[in-house]
N, C-alpha and C positions, 0 to 999 in steps of 0.2 A: 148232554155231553158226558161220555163216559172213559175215566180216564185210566188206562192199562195198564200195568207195571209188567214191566220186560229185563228179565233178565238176563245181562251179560257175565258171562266167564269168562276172565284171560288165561290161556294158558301156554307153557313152553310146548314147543313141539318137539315130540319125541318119537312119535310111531312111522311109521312109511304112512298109514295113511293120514296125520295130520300133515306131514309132508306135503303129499298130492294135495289137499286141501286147501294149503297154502301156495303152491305152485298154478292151483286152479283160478285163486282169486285174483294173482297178478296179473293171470293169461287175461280174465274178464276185462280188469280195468286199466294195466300198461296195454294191452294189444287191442283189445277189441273197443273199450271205449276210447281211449287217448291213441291209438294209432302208434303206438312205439313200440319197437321190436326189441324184447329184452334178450340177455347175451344169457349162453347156455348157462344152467346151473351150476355150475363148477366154476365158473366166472363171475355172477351175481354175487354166490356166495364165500367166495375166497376172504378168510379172516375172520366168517362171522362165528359171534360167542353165540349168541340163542337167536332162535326166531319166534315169536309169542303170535299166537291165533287168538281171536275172538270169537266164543263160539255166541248162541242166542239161544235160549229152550224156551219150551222145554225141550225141542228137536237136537239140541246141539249144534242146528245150523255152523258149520263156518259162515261167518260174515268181516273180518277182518285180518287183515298182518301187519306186522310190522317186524323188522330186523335189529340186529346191534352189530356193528362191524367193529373188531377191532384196527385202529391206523394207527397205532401208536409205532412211530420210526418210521412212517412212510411218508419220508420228506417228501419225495415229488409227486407224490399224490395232493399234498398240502397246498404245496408251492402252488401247484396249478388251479389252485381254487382260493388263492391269494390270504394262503392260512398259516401261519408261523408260532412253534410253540418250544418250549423247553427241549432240550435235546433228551431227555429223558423222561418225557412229560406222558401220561396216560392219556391218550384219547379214542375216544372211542364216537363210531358216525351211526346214527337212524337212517335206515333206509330202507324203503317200497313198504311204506306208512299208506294201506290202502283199506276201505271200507265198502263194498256192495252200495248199489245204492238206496233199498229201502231202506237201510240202516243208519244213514247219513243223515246229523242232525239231533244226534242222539247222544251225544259227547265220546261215541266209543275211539276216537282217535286220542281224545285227554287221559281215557280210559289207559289205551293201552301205551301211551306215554309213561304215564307213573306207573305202572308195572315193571316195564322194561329199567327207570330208574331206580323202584326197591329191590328187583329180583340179579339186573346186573350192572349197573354204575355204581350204588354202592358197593357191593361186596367185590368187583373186583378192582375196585380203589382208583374210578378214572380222575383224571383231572378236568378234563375235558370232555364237551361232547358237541357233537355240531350235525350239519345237514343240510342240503341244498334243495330251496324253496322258489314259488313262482314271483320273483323283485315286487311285482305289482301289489299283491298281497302280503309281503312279508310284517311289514309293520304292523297290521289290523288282523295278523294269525292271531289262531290261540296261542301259539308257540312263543311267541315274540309278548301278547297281552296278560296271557296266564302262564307258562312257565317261564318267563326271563329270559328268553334268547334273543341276542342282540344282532340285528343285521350286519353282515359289514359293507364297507363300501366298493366291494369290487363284485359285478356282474358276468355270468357267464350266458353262451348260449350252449344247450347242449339240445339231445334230442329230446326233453321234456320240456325244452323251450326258453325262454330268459329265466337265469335262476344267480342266487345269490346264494354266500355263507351262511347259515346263522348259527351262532356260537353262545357258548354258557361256560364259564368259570365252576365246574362244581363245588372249589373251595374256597368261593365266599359266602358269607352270609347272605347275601341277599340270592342265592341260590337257593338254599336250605329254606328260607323265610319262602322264597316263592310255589316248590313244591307244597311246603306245609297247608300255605292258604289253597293252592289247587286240590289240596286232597279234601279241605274240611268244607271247600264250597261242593264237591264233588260226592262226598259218604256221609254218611252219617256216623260210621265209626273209621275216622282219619284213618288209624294203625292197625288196622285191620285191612290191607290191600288184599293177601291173599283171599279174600273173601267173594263172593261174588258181590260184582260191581252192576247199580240198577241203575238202569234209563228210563225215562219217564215219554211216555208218547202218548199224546192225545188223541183219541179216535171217537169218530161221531158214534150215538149209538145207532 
């Protein structure tokens, strides 16, 4: 048994072509494996702060995305997902959390979780952060097991299928406390995210 160290890089997307890259991998796994037909570009992305790529080398492979939406004042966006918060309250939503799938299996979705929280929930001071998840899974996520997101009690159907809230306080402690343990089960130097992030995969020799 010979065991391989694979290296992942998060990174913001800035170019046209990490752009395409990221446009590529939703087309893969919203359309062509989950069957669901995503709304133009200018629609998906209405509000968002960054969007961060996973790449893999040495190739640089893109293999994953993930988004930050800002909804901070977007009551009836809330309302309708049975979410109620300060009338002045920051929140900010994760959304088209997607990973290829030889890549699955490798933490790079926790991966690019904590990115997306050191690079923009702190610094642009959310209070909130939330996302809608598959009801059946929610509780036994990582989401919910390793970063602290709490389910709520109202169910939606959409076109990704029965989904629910899940929500995080970013200004309690046990927010802070849960990141902390995700990042030190996850690197070997916590405070070091910018850093390249390694997955570990097993392969016969």
């Amino acid at each position: 048994m010979e065991v391989v160290i694979m290296k992942i890089i998060i990174e913001t997307v800035v170019s046209e072509e990490d752009e395409s890259a990221m446009r590529r991998i939703r087309r893969d796994i919203f359309e062509r494996e989950m069957g669901i037909k995503l709304a133009p570009p200018d629609v998906q992305d209405r509000n968002a702060i960054a969007h961060l790529l996973a790449r893999a080398e040495p190739d640089r492979e893109p293999i994953g995305t993930l988004s930050v939406i800002d909804t901070s004042g977007d009551h009836e966006l809330h309302a309708s997902c049975g979410l109620k918060f300060e009338p002045h309250a920051r929140v900010a939503r994760y959304m088209h959390l997607a990973v290829l799938k030889p890549y699955r299996g490798m933490n790079v979705p926790l991966m690019m979780m904590l990115e997306a929280h050191r690079r923009v929930i702190i610094p642009h001071r959310f209070d909130y952060t939330w996302l809608l998840f598959d009801v059946k899974r929610a509780a036994t996520s990582f989401l919910c097991q390793r970063l602290g997101f709490t389910p709520t009690a109202d169910t939606f159907i959409s076109e990704y299928g029965c989904r629910c809230p899940l929500l995080r306080d970013e200004r309690t402690p046990w927010a802070v406390e849960v990141i902390e343990r995700a990042e030190q089960s996850l690197f070997q130097h916590p405070g070091s995210l910018s850093a390249a992030a390694h997955a570990l995969a097993s392969l016969s020799a």
